[in-house]
Short mmCIF file of the C-alpha atoms (twelve columns), coordinates in Angstrom:
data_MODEL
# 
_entry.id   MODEL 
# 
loop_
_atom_site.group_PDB 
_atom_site.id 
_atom_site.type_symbol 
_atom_site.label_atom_id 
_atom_site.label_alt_id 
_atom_site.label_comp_id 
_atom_site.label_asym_id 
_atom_site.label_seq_id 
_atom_site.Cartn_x 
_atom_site.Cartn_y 
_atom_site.Cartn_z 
_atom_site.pdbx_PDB_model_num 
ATOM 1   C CA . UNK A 1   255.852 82.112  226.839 1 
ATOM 2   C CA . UNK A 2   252.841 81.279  228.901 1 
ATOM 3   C CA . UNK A 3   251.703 84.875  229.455 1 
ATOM 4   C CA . UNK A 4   252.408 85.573  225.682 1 
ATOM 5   C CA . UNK A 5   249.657 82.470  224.870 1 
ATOM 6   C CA . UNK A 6   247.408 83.332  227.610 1 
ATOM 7   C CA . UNK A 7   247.426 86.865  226.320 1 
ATOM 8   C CA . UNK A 8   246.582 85.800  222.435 1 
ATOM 9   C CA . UNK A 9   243.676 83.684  224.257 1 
ATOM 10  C CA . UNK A 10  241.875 86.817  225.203 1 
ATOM 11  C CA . UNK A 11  242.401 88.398  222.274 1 
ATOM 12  C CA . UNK A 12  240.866 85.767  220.179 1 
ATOM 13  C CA . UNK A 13  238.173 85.612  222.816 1 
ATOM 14  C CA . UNK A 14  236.911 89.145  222.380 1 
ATOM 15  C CA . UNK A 15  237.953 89.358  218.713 1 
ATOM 16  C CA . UNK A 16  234.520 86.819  218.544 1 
ATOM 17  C CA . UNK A 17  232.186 89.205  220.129 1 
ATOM 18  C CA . UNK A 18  229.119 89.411  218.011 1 
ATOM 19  C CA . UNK A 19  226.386 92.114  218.273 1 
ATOM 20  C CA . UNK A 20  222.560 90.505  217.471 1 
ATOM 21  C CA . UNK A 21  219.299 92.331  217.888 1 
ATOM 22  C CA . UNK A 22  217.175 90.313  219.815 1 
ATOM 23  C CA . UNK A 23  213.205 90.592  219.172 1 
ATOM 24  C CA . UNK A 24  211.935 89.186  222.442 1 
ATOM 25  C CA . UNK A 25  207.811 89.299  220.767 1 
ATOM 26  C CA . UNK A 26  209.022 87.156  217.285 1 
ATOM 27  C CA . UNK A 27  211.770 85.351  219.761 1 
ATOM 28  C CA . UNK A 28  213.806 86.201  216.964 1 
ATOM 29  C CA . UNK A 29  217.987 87.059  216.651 1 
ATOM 30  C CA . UNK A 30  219.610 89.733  214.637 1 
ATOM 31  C CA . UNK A 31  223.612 89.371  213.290 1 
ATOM 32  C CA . UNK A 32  224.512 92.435  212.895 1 
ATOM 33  C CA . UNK A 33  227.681 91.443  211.229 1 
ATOM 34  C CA . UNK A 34  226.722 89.216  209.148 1 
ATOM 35  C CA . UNK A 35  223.226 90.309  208.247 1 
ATOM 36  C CA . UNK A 36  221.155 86.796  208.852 1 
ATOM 37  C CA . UNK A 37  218.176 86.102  211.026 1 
ATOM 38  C CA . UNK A 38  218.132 83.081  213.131 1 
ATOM 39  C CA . UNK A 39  214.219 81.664  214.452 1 
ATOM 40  C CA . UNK A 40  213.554 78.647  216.086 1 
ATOM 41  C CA . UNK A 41  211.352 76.622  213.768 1 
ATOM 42  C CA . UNK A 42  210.323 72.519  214.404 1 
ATOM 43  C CA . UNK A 43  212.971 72.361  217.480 1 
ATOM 44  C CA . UNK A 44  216.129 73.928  215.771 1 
ATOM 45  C CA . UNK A 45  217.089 77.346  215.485 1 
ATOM 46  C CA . UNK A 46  217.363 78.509  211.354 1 
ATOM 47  C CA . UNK A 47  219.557 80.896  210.271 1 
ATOM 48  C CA . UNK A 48  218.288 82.872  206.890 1 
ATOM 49  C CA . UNK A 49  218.780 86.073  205.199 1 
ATOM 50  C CA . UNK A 50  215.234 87.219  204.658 1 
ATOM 51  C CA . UNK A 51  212.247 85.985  207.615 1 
ATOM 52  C CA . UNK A 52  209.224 83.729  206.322 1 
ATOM 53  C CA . UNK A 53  205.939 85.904  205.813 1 
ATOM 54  C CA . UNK A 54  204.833 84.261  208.568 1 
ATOM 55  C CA . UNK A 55  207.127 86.148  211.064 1 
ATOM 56  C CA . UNK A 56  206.887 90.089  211.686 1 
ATOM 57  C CA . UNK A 57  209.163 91.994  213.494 1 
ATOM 58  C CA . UNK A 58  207.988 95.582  212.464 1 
ATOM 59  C CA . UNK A 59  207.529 98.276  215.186 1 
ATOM 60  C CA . UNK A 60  208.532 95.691  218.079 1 
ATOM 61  C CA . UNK A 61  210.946 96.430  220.189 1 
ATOM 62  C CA . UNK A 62  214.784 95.096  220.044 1 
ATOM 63  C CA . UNK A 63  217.312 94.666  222.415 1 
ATOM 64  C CA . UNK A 64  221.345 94.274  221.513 1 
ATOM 65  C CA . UNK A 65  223.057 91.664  223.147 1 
ATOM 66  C CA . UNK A 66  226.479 89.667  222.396 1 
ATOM 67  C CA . UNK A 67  227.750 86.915  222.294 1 
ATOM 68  C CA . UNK A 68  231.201 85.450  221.896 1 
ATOM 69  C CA . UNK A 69  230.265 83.542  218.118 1 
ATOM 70  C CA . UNK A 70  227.205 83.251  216.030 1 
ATOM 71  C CA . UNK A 71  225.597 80.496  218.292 1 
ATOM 72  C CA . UNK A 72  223.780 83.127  220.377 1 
ATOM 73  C CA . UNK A 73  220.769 81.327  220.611 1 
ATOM 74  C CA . UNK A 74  222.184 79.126  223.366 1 
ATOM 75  C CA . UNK A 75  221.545 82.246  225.601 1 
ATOM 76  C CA . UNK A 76  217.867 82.032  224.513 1 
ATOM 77  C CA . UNK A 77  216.169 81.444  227.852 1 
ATOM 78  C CA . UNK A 78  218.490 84.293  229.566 1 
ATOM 79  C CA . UNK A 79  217.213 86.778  227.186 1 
ATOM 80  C CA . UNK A 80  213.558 85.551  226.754 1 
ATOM 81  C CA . UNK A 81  213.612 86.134  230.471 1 
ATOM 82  C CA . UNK A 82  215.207 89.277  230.525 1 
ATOM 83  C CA . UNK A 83  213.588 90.683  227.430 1 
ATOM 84  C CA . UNK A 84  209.764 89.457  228.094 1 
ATOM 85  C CA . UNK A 85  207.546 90.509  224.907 1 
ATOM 86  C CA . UNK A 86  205.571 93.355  226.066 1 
ATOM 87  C CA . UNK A 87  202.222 92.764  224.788 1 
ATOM 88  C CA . UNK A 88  200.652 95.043  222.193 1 
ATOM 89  C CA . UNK A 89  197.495 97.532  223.075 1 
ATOM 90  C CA . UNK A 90  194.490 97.387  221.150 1 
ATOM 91  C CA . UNK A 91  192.648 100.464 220.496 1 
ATOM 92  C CA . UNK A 92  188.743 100.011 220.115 1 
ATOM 93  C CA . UNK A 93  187.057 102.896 218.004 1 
ATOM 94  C CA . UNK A 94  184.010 104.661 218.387 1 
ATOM 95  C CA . UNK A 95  183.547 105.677 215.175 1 
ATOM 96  C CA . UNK A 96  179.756 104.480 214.573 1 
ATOM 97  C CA . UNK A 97  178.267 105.070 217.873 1 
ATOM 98  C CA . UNK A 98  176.322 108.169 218.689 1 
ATOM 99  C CA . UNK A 99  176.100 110.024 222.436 1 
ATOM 100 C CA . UNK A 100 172.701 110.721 222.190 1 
# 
C-alpha cells in the first residue's frame, strides 16, 4: 500500500511541472501553459495576460525553465543569477561626418 501511495506522490509531483520563459533583461516570467506573464511590481510578483507599456520584452533573449507549479518566481534569484541580462550594444552612426 505504501509503495502504491509513494508511487501516486511522484506522479502528482511531475504531473505539476510547468514550462515559463524567463526574460532575465525585463526580469520577467513566461507560463507557457497557461499563457500569463508574471513581473514583480511594488514588492509582489503580478500575474497578467498582456505586460504594461512600460515593460518590453522584444528581441531579448529567453531562457525555459520549470518549475513544479505556477509560483516560479520563488526561484527568482537562482535564475537572475544564472540568466544575467546581457546588456544591449549601441551603434553610433557616422552618417553626417565627412573624411576630409
Amino acid at each position: 500500500m505504501l509503495a502504491v501511495l509513494f508511487a501516486f506522490g511522484i506522479k502528482q509531483a511531475s504531473a505539476q511541472r510547468l514550462s515559463f520563459y524567463f526574460y532575465p533583461s525585463a526580469n520577467v516570467y513566461y507560463n507557457v501553459a497557461s499563457h500569463d506573464y508574471l513581473y514583480y511590481d511594488a514588492g509582489t510578483w503580478v500575474t497578467v495576460r498582456t505586460l504594461p507599456a512600460t515593460i518590453v520584452i522584444n528581441r531579448t533573449p529567453r531562457y525555459t525553465v520549470y518549475y513544479n507549479g505556477p509560483e516560479v518566481w520563488r526561484d527568482n534569484g537562482l535564475h537572475r543569477g544564472k540568466y544575467k541580462a546581457r546588456k544591449t550594444k549601441v551603434y553610433k552612426s557616422n552618417k553626417g561626418k565627412g573624411r576630409g
